[in-house]
Each structure stands twice: as structure tokens, then as C-alpha cells.
C-alpha positions in Angstrom: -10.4 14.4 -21.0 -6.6 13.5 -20.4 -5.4 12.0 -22.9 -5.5 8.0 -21.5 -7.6 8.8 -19.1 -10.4 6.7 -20.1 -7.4 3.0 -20.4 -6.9 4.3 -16.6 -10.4 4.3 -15.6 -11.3 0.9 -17.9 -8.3 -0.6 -15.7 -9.5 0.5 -12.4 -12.7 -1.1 -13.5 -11.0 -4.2 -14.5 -9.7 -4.4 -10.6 -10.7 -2.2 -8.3 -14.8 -1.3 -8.6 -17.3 -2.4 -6.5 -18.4 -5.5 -6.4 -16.0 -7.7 -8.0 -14.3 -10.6 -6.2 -10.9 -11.2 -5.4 -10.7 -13.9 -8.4 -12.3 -11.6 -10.9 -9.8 -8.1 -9.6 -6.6 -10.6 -9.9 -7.9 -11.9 -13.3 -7.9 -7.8 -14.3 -4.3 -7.1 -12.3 -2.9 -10.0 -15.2 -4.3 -7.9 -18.1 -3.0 -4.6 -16.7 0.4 -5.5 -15.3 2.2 -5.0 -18.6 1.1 -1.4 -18.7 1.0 -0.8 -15.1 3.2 1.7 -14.5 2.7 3.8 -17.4 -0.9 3.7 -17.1 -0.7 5.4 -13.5 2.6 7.7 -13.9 1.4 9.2 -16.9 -1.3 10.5 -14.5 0.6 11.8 -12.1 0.0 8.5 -10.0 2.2 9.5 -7.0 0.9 7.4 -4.0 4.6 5.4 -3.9 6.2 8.5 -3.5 4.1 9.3 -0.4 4.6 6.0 1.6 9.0 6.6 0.9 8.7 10.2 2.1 6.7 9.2 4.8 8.8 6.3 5.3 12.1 8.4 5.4 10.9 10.9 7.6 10.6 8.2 10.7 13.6 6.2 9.9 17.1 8.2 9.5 19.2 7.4 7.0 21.5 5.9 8.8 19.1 3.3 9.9 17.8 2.3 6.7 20.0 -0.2 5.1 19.5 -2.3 8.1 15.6 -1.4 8.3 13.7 -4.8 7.1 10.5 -3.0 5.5 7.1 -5.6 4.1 5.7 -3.6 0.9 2.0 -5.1 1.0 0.4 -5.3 -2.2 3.8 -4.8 -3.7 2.8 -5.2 -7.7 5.7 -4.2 -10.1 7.6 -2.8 -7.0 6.9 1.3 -7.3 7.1 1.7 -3.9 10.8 -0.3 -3.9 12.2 1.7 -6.3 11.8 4.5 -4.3 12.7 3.0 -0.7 16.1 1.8 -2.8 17.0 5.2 -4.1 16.5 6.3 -0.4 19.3 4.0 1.6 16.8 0.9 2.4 17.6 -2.1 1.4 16.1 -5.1 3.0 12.3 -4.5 1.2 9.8 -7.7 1.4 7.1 -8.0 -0.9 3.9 -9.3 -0.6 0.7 -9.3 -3.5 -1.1 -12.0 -4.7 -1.0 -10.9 -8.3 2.0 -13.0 -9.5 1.7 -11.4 -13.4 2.4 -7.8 -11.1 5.2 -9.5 -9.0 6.9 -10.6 -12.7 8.0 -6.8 -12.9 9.5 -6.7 -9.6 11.3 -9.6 -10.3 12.8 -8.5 -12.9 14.2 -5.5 -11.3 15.6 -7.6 -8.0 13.6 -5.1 -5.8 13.0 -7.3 -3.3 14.4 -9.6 -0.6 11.6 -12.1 -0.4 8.5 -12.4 -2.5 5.1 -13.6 -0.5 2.5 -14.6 -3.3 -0.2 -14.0 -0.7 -3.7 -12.1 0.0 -3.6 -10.4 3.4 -6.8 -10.8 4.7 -8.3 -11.3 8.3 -6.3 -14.5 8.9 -2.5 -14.3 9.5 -0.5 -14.8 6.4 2.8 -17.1 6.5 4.8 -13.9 7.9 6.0 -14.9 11.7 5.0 -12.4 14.2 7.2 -9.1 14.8 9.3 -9.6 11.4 9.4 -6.2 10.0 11.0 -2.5 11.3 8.6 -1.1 8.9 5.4 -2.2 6.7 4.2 0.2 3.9 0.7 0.0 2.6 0.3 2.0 -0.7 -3.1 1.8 -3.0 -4.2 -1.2 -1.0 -7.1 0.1 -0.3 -9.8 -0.1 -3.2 -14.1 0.4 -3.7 -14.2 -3.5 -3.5 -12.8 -4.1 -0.1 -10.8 -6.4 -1.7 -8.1 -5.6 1.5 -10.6 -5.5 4.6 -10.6 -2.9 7.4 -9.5 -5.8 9.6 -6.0 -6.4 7.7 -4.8 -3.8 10.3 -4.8 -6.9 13.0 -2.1 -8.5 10.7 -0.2 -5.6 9.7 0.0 -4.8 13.7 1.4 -8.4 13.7 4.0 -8.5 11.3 5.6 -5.2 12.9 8.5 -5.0 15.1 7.5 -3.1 18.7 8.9 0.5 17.9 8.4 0.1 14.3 6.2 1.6 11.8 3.3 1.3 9.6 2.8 3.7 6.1 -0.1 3.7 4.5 -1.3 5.6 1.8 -4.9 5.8 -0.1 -7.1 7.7 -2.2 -9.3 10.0 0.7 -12.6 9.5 -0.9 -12.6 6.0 0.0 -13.2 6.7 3.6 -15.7 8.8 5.7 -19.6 8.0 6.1 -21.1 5.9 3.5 -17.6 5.1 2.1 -16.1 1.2 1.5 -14.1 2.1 4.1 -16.4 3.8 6.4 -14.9 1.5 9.5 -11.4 1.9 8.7 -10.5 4.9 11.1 -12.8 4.1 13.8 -10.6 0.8 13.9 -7.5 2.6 13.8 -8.9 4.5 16.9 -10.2 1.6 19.0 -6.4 -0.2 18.6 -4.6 2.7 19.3 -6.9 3.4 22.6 -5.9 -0.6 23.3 -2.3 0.6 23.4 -1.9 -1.2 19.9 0.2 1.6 18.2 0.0 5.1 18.2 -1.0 8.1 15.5 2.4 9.6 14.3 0.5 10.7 11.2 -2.9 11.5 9.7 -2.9 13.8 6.5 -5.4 14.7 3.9 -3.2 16.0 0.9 -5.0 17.9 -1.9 -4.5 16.5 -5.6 -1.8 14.0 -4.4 -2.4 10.5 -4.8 -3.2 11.5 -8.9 -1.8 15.0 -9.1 -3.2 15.2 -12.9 -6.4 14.3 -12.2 -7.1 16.5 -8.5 -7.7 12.8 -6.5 -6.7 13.5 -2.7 -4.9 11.3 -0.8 -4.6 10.1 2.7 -1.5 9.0 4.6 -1.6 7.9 8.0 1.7 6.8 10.2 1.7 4.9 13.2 4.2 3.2 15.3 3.7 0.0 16.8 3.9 0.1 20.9 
């Protein structure tokens, strides 16, 4: 075993396992915030660096420091830190965890804070806000962010602009929390919702030190 492998894995459980509800996964977020970060990098946690990279290769540099991006579920602001070393600097944060948001804070990663779950009914966000939304490690076994969030991300985004999002692979596919997920994506983008940019399966990448895959899919809002 890695050595902290087993505080990761009693965290996850904290938040992320199967069947808990939201209260009793936020109530675990506040015990794991101060360690967060070191928890996950230590394990090669690298899902913030996918949604930048994917991030930067649609939007050019010169675009970015005029790019408005949403970071949904935000948390200590990983995925900030990163869009802010790469030229972006109008970043939006939304989570509902405010013991995660505390980090960010404290770092001024972010434009605007939005203490709020996204779920199937529109959050305070107006319509057509953002250039780009990001999406990274949202996705968890206790559907705690359902399939239909995608209805609200579509929402929030600019026409033209983009949508990151990035997740462990084995939490999708037949018999999987998210077993709907794609088939969703699919139906929207046959609706002339947004269209596929995006849709890789990366070996060992979401935790390179402990061989979990990730997915990243890009689409652009039509």
C-alpha cells in the first residue's frame, strides 16, 4: 500500500461512497478540507491539471484574460491555480462546501464565490454567463451531482463557448452511477445542444500513483 493511501480512501468514504446524502458528503468535505490538497497530490491526484490543459487547448492565449470561466464544484480552488498560471483570469467558483471554499479564499482565486449545489434546478447563475465552465471530480459513486446537471451547465454557457469536464472513467459505462451520463450527452448534442470536441479515456491519469483512469470530454455550446 502507498503510503497514505488508506487517509485517501477513509476520505473518499467520508464524501464520495454510495449511498450517502448530500448533508452527510458535505458534513465529510468539512473534515477533509484542511488536508485536501495534500491528501490527493501526494497521490498523484491530477484531474485539475486535465480540465486547464483541456481548457487551454480551445481558448488561445490571447483570449484568456478576457475568458469569464465557472469552476463547478470549485473546493480549495485546484483547478484556479492552474487556469491562473495559464493567462485566465476572470474564474467563478461555485461548491456548496463553504469549509473547501475557505482555501480558495484565502488564495483570491476567484472572481465570485457561489455557495451553491448544482442540481437539476437552475442555480442563481443568469443564463449565458460564462465563455467557459470546467467540471473537475464532480462526478462521484453517490450521484451527489446528477446526470441532468448538464441542462444547467448548457445554461450557464455562452453560445460558442465551452464545457471541460473531467472524471474518474470507472464511474461510467453499464451498471455504473453514471450509466446515463453519455447517453445524455448524446441525445443533447443530436438536439443541436452543443457539440463533442472531445472524448478521451486516459490511462492512469486522474490518480497517476494509484493507475485510476480518467475521462475528459469537451464540448462547445451551439
Amino acid at each position: 500500500m502507498i503510503e497514505g493511501e488508506s487517509d485517501l480512501a477513509r476520505n473518499n468514504a467520508l464524501t464520495s461512497k454510495a449511498g450517502l446524502t448530500l448533508g452527510e458528503s458535505q458534513k465529510g468535505f468539512d473534515k477533509w478540507a484542511p488536508t485536501y490538497d495534500q491528501d490527493s497530490l501526494v497521490h498523484g491526484y491530477s484531474a485539475h491539471l486535465l480540465a486547464s490543459k483541456y481548457l487551454c487547448d480551445v481558448i488561445p492565449p490571447d483570449s484568456r484574460a478576457t475568458s469569464r470561466v465557472l469552476d463547478i464544484g470549485a473546493g480549495s480552488g485546484l483547478v484556479a491555480k492552474e487556469l491562473c498560471s495559464n493567462g485566465f483570469k476572470k474564474i467563478d467558483a461555485l461548491d456548496p462546501n463553504e469549509s473547501m471554499l475557505k482555501y480558495a479564499r484565502e488564495q483570491n482565486l476567484y472572481e465570485k464565490y457561489y455557495l451553491e449545489f448544482i442540481t437539476a434546478q437552475p442555480t442563481s447563475i443568469p443564463e449565458s454567463t460564462y465563455d467557459a465552465v470546467t467540471g473537475s471530480g464532480i462526478y462521484a459513486a453517490n450521484n451527489y451531482v446528477p446526470s441532468v446537471v448538464i441542462h444547467e451547465i448548457i445554461r450557464v454557457v455562452k453560445p460558442g463557448g465551452y464545457v471541460v469536464l473531467v472524471a474518474r472513467n470507472m464511474l461510467f459505462g453499464p451498471g455504473q452511477p453514471y450509466e446515463q451520463l453519455e447517453p445524455l450527452m448524446a441525445i443533447l448534442e443530436k438536439n443541436g445542444k452543443w457539440k463533442q470536441v472531445h472524448r478521451d479515456i486516459l490511462p492512469s491519469a486522474y490518480f497517476t500513483k494509484l493507475n485510476i483512469d480518467a475521462i475528459v470530454w469537451v464540448y462547445r455550446k451551439l
